[in-house]
N, C-alpha and C positions, 0 to 999 in steps of 0.2 A: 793642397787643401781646397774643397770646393766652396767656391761663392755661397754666401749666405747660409752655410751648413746648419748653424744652430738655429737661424728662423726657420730651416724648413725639416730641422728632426721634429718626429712624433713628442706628443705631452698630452697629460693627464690632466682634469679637473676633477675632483672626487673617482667617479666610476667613468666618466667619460673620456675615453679614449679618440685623441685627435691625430690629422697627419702632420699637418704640421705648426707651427707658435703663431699660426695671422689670423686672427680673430678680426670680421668683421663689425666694425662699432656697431651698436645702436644709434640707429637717428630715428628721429619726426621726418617722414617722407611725404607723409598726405595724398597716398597711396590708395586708401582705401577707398571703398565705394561712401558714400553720402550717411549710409547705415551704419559705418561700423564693419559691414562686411570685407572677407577679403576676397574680393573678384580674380579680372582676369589678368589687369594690371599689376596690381602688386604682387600676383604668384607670380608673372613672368619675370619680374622684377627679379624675386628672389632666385627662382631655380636659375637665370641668367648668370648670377653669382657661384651658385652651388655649383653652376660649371667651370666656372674661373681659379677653382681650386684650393679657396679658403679654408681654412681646419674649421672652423666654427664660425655663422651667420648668425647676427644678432638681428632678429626683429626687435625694433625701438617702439619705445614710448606706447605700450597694448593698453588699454583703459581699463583699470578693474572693477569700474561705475558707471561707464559708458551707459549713456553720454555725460552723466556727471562726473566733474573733476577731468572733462576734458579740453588741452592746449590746442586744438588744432582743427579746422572743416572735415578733413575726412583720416581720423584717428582710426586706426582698428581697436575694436570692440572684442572685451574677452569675457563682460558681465554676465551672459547667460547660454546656455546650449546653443541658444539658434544659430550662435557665431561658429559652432563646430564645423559643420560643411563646411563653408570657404578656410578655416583655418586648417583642418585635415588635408584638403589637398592642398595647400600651399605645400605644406610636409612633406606629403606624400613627394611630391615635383624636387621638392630639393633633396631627398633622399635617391631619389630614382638615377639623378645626378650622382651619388655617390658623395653628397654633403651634408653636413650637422647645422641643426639650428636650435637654437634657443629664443625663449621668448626673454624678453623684457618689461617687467611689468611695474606701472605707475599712475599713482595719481599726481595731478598738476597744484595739487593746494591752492597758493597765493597764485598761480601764475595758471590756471584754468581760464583763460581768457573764453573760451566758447561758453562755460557760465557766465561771464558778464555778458556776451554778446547776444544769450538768451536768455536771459532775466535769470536766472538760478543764483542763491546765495556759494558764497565762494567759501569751503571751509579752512582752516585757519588756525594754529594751534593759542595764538594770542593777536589781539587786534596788530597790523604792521606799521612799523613805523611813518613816518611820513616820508614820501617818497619825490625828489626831484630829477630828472635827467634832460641832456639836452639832447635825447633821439629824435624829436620829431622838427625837429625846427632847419634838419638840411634834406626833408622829403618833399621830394614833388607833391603838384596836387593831385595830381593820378593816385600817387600813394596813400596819400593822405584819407582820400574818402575809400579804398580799400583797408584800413587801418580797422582792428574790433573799438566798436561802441557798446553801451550798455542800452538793450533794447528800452527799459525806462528811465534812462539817461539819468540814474543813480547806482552805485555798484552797490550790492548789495554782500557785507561780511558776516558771518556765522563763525563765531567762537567756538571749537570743539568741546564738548562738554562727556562726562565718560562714555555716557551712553553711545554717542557718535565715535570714538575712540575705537568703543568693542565693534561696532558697526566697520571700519573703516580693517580691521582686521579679520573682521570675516569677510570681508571683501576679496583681499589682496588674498588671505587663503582660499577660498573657490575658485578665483581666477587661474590660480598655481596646478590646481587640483582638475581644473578645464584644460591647460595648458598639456600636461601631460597626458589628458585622457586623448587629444587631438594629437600626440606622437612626437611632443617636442624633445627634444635632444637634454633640455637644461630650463633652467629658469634665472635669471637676473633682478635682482630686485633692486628698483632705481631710488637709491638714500642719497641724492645730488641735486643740483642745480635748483635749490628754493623749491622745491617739490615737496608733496607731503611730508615723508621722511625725513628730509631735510630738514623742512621747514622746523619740524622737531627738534632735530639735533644741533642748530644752529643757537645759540645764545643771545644773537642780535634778532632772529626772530620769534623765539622762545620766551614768551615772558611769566611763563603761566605761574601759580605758587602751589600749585598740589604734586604729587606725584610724580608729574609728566613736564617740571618745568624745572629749575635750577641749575642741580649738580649734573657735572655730565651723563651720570650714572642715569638720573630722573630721565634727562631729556632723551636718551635712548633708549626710555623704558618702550616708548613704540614700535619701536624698528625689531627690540627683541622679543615682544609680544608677537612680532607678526611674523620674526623668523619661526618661533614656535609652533604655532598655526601652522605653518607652511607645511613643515617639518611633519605636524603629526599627517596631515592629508596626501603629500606627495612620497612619505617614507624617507626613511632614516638614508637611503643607496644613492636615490635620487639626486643629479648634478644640482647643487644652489649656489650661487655667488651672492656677492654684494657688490656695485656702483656707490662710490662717497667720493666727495669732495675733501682733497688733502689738505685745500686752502678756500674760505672765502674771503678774494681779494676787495678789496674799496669797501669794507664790512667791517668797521671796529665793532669787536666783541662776537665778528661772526667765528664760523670753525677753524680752526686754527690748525696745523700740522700736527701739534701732538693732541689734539682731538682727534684728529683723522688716525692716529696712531691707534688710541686707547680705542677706538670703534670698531677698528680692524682686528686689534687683540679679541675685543667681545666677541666678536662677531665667528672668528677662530673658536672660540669657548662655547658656542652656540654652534657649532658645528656645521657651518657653513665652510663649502669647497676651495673658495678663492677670494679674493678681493681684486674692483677692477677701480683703479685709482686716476678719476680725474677732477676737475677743481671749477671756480665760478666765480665772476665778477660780479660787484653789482654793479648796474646799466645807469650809473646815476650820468654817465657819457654814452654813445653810440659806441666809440672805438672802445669801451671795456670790451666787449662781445667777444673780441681781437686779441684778449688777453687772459680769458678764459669765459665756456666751456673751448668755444674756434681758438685755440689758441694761432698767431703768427707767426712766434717765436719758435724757432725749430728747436725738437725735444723740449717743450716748453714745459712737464709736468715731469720729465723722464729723474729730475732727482727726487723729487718727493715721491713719486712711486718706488726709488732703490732705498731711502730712509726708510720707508714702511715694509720694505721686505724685510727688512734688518730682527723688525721685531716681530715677525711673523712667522710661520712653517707651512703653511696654503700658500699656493701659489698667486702671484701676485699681475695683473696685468695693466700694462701702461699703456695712456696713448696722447697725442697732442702731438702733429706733426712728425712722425718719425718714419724718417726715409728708411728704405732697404738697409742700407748698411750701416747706418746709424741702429738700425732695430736688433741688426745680428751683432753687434757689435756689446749691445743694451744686454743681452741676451746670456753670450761670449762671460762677460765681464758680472754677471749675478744680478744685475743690476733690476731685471726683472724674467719673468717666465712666460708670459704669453706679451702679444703688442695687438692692440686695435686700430684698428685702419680704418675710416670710414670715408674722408670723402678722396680716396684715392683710387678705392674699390668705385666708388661714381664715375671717376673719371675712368678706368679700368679694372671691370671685375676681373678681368685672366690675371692680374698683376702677380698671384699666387701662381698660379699653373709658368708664365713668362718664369717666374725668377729659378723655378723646381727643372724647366728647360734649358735653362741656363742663355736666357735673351734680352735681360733689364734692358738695352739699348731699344726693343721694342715694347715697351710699358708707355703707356697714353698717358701723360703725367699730369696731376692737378697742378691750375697754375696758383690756385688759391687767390682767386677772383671773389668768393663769396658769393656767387651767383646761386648756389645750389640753395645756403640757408636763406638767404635773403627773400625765396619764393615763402616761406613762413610769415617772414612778418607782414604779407602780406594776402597770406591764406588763399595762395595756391600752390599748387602740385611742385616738388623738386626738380629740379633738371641741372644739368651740367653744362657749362659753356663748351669743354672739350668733346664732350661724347654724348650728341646730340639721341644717342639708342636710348640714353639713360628715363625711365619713365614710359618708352615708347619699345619696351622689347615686342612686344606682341603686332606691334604697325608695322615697325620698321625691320626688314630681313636683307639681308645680304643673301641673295641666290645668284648661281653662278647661271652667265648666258646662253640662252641656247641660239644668238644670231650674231656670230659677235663679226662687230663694227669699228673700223678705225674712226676713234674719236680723237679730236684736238681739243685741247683745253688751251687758251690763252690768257696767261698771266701764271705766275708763279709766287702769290700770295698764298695764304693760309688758306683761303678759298678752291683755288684753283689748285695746289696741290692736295687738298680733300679728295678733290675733283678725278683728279689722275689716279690716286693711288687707288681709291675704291671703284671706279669703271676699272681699271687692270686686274684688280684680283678680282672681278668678277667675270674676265676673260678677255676684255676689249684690247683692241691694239689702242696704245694711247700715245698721242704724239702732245707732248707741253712746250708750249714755245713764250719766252719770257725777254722782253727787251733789255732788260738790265743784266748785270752779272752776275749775278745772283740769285738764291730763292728765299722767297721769305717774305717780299713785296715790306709794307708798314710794318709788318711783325717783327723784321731785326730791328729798328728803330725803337718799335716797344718794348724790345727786350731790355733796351739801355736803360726808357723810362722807369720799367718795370721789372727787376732781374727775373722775376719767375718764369715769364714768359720766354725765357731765351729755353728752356729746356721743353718748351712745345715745340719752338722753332727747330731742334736740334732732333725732335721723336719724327715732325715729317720728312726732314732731308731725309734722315738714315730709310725712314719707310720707303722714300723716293729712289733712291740708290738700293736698294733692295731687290725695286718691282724691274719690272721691262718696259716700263715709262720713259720712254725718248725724250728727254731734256735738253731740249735747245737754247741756251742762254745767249745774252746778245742778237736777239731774232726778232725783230717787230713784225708782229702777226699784220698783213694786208689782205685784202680779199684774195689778190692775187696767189698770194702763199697757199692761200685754202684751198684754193684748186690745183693748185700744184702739188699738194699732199693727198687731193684726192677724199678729203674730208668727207664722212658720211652723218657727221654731227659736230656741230662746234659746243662748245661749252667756255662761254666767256665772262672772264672772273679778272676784270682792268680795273676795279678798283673805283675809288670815287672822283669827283669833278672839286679841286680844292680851287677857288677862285679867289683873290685877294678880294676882299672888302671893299666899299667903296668912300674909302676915309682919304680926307685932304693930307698928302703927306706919305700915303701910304710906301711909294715909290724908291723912297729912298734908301740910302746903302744899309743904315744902320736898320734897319725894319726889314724883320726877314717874316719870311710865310712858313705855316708850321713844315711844307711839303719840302722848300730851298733847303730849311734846315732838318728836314732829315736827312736830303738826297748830296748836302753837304756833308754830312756827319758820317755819312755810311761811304764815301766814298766815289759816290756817282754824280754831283754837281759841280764838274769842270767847270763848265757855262757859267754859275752863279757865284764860283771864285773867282771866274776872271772880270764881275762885276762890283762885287761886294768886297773881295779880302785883297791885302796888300802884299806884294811880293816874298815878302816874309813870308806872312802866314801863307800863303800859297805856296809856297817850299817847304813850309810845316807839314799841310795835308798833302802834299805830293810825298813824301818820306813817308809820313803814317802810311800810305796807299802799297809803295813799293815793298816795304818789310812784311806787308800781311796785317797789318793792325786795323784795316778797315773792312777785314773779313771776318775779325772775332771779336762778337759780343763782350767777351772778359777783357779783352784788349782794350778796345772801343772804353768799357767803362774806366778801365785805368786812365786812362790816354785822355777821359774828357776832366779827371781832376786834377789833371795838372795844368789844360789848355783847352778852351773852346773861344770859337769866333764870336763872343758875345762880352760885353764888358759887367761892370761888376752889380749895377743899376738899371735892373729888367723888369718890364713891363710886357707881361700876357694880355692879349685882348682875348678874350674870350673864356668863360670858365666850365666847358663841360672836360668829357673826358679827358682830353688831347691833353684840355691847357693845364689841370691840375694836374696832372701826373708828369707833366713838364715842368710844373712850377716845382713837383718832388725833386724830380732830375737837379733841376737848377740850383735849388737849397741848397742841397747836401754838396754842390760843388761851388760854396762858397758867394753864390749872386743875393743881393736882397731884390727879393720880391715881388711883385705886386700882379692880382690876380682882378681883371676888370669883364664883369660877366655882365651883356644887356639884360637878361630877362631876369626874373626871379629865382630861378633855379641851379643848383651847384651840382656839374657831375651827372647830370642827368642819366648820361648813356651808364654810369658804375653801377654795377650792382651797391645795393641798400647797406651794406655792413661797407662793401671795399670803400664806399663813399665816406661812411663814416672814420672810416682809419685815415683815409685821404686828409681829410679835411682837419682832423686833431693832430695830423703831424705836420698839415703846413701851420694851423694855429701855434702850435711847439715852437717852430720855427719860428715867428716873427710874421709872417706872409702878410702881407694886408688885401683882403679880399672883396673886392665890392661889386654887390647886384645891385641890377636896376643903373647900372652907366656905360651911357651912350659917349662914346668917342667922339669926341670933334677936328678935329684935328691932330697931328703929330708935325712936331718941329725937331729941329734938332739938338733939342736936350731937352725935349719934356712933351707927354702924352696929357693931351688937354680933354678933360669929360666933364657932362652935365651928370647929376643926380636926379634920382628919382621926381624931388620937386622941382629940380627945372634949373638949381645951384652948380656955377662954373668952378673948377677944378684943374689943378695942373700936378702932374707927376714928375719930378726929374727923372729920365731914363739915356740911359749910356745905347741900351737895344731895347726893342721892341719886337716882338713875335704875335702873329698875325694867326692865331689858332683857332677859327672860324670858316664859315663857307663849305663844308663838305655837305655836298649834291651827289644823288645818284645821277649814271654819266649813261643813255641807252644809245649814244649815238653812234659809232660802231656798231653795237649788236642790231639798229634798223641797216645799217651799211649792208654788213653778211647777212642777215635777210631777206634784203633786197633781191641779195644777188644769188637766193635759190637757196640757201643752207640753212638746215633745221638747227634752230638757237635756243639756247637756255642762257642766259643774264644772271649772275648769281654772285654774291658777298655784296660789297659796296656800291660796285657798280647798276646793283637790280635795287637794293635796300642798303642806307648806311647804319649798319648794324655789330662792326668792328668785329672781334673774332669769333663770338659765340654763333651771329649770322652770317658771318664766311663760311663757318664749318658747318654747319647746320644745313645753309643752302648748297655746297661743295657735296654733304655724304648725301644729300636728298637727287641731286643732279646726278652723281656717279651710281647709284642704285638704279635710276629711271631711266638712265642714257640705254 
């Protein structure tokens, strides 16, 4: 039987015939030009995907008011003709690909934040209720003055009254009616996430008492006004769905399941093709975001999409984290008919074309970092930590060399294997040489912190063993070596400068560095067992080493909840990326706590959403977390700090980890310099920028080599 069979047979929506069940999601990309327009950016974008072999590409979030009622700086615009050129050839590019795309189209109601930001009243089906969250209280200040204001620093709300009603449906109908006349494949109409439609059907935000407010029947009276509309101007043949939210979570009296139920029935009875079922928190926390529409949770909506198939006969499509074979599997079992994928297709658009090849072990895989939305709330453009092309198809090309050169990369992080595998496939002889015994450099360590990242770690080895990339492990790269390999370019990717701090105390056994205790945990710190751990446990980690447990991430994480060299009362100095997501690590293997950050800021280096999930599950936890203190010293049972006003403090702690001081390190790369060879500096080592600037500067170096 082959792999993934049922995600990749052929399926229908209404008249539209697909190859195969992976529907690209709709997102907010912020893609467009400044106007509304769709330039050269977001066609490249798309046709990039239409190559990757998706059945259907969802253009997200099209304005059908533009620029009123729009969420985002550079939204595509579908308000009037002018928009046709650039949207015609987007089409045109992903057809020519041999791909389907559909528009999606939305107003942002309550959540039009580019009308506050330019004074425009926000429309509204009833004033909203009063609103509290704690998003903005763990953003840096960077963030913070990127954040939308209201140009006269009062928001201004517009109650819908009918007349704007009929208005708000001749809208969404000429956009539909535009859409098709520029050659789109379908139309989606977005009834989710507090958006117009939504904001309708919703109860908790619904409060109106005429026509358009009560019974569920009332409150969907717009949504089925505007499928009508649709219907008469694009024709009766024509592909239409519906987007609805199955649940809105942290919402009493918002939509509920069997609201999503009875919508979907309507919406069937309206004759509409399909239903695409996904779901919405409200943000009254940061980490809601995380729980829906981003869901975390794998297959996080994938039942409430199979109850609503239940009472349906249009096909139904799910999405919220569903891997490959969770999706065929979704599929197999009834449970739904098409699957949407969107930030997976970020991380790799071929994901389609890879699986139809039969080569998942070559799929670029999200690590679900949150980096892509997180450029939203802060009203710039998306990108992806993994697949630096993402945003930049049209800059950045892979062409193959026409002078090819034996290159060395040195180091064997995330960086430096970027480095090798993409100088190789573009024809270079490539020699990698890595001191340690392994590849992976910080990143197997992150995977422990962070399980996602072990299935990046495990996409470049196999890319690595793949190519004709000469992997020299155990090999400390010297000038020396470099002339003896005859080197025509070095590319050096060593990683950052970790230096202990300079706190009284620091030295001691029970006070490890975040760098000892990775290069302990992984395996590679003899040296700092025979300074730090007791015969015992140094015959502990010698076993774990000999069996193979200190080569496998899943191993490693079993292995550290039964035993790690730290006792039960831990104390992080430092709280950006390293130290929380260590302090995750720590929790969940039973240690209490405590996270001590000098400056004001938490997490800095996370992306905006991962920060926020970060931080409500060490809160969950117990953690106690405090900015603005300065270490004074460390004894031996307790980590002593002042506070922000100047107030002494002592912590009991059994260990201490020292998660502070990474420096870029260029002293090496002046070394090979010096001595004649053309250098590139790149991940940590040039910038400390952790995986997204490893890889970023790794594909930018192996293009240019």
């Amino acid at each position: 039987m082959a792999q993934h069979q049922h995600l990749l047979q052929p399926g229908k929506i209404g008249s539209l015939e697909l190859k195969n069940r992976m529907i690209m999601a709709p997102m907010g990309s912020n893609f467009a030009e400044t106007d509304g327009h769709c330039g050269e950016r977001i066609q490249a974008f798309y046709e990039e995907r239409a190559k990757g072999g998706a059945g259907l590409l969802t253009m997200g979030v099209c304005s059908i008011a533009y620029p009123n009622g729009t969420a985002e700086p550079y939204q595509v615009g579908v308000s009037d003709d002018k928009f046709l050129p650039g949207l015609t050839k987007l089409v045109e590019r992903v057809h020519a690909q041999g791909g389907k795309i559909a528009m999606q189209l939305q107003h942002a109601g309550k959540t039009a934040v580019r009308d506050i930001a330019e004074g425009r009243e926000l429309w509204v089906p009833s004033m909203p209720p009063a609103h509290k969250s704690d998003m903005m209280k763990s953003l840096t200040q960077e963030e913070l003055g990127a954040f939308i204001r209201s140009a006269g620093g009062e928001v201004k709300i517009h109650v819908m009254d009918k007349t704007d009603i009929e208005q708000m449906v001749v809208w969404f109908a000429a956009a539909a009616e535009r859409a098709k006349r520029a050659g789109f494949d379908g139309i989606e109409l977005h009834a989710a996430h507090t958006y117009i439609l939504a904001g309708f059907l919703s109860a908790y935000y619904n409060k109106r008492d005429d026509e358009y407010g009560g019974s569920l029947e009332n409150r969907a009276r717009l949504l089925m006004e505007v499928i009508a509309a649709v219907r008469a101007r694009v024709g009766e043949d024509y592909p239409l769905w519906l987007r609805i939210d199955a649940q809105e979570l942290r919402t009493p009296g918002g939509i509920t399941l069997d609201d999503a139920i009875a919508v979907a029935k309507m919406a069937e009875q309206a004759g509409l093709d399909a239903v695409h079922v996904s779901a919405y928190a409200n943000p009254s926390s940061g980490a809601a975001f995380t729980e829906a529409p981003l869901v975390q949770k794998a297959a996080g909506f994938l039942d409430w999409a199979a109850e609503i198939k239940q009472h349906v006969s249009i096909p139904v499509t799910a999405v919220g984290k569903l891997e490959p074979d969770v999706a065929d599997k979704a599929i197999a079992d009834g449970k739904c008919d098409f699957v949407a994928m969107g930030r997976k297709l970020l991380a790799d658009p071929e994901l389609p074309k890879k699986l139809t090849e039969g080569r998942p072990e070559d799929i670029r895989p999200c690590i679900y970092c949150y980096v892509c939305v997180s450029q939203i709330f802060v009203n710039d453009r998306v990108k992806c930590a993994v697949n630096p092309f993402t945003g930049h198809e049209s800059e950045l090309k892979l062409i193959a060399t026409d002078q090819a050169k034996h290159v060395v990369v040195v180091g064997g992080g995330p960086g430096g294997m970027e480095a090798a595998r993409v100088a190789a496939q573009r024809g270079h002889k490539v020699t990698l040489s890595e001191k340690g015994k392994r590849l992976g450099g910080t990143l197997f360590f992150a995977s422990l912190a962070y399980q996602e990242n072990g299935a990046l770690l495990d996409y470049l080895t196999t890319q690595l063993e793949k190519s004709n990339v000469d992997v020299r492990l155990n090999t400390l790269a010297t000038v020396e070596l470099l002339k003896e390999l005859k080197a025509d370019e070095v590319i050096l990717a060593t990683g950052a400068l970790r230096n202990a701090p300079n706190i009284p105390g620091a030295d001691q056994k029970h006070v490890w560095s975040g760098d000892e205790l990775r290069r302990l945990m992984t395996g590679e710190g003899e040296d700092i067992a025979k300074r730090k751990l007791s015969v015992t446990q140094r015959m502990m980690m010698k076993s774990g080493s000999l069996v193979g447990v200190t080569n496998s991430t899943d191993a490693m994480q079993h292995l550290s909840k039964l035993w790690m060299p730290l006792g039960k009362e831990v104390t992080i100095v430092g709280g950006g990326l390293v130290g929380l997501e260590l302090a995750e690590f720590l929790v969940e293997r039973g240690r209490k706590v405590t996270v001590l950050e000098p400056t004001r800021d938490l997490g800095k280096e996370l992306a905006i959403v991962r920060r926020w999930r970060v931080l409500d599950n060490l809160e969950q936890h117990d953690v106690t977390v405090k900015q603005l203190a300065t270490v004074t010293n460390i004894d031996k049972k307790a980590v002593h700090y002042t506070d922000k006003e100047g107030n002494s403090h002592s912590i009991a702690s059994e260990s201490v980890v020292l998660a502070l001081g990474a420096e870029t390190d260029t002293s090496f790369a002046d070394a090979v310099s010096q001595a004649g060879f053309k250098v590139t500096n790149i991940g940590d080592s040039a910038e400390v920028a952790y995986i997204e600037g490893a890889l970023k500067t790794g594909l930018i170096a192996g293009l240019e080599v």
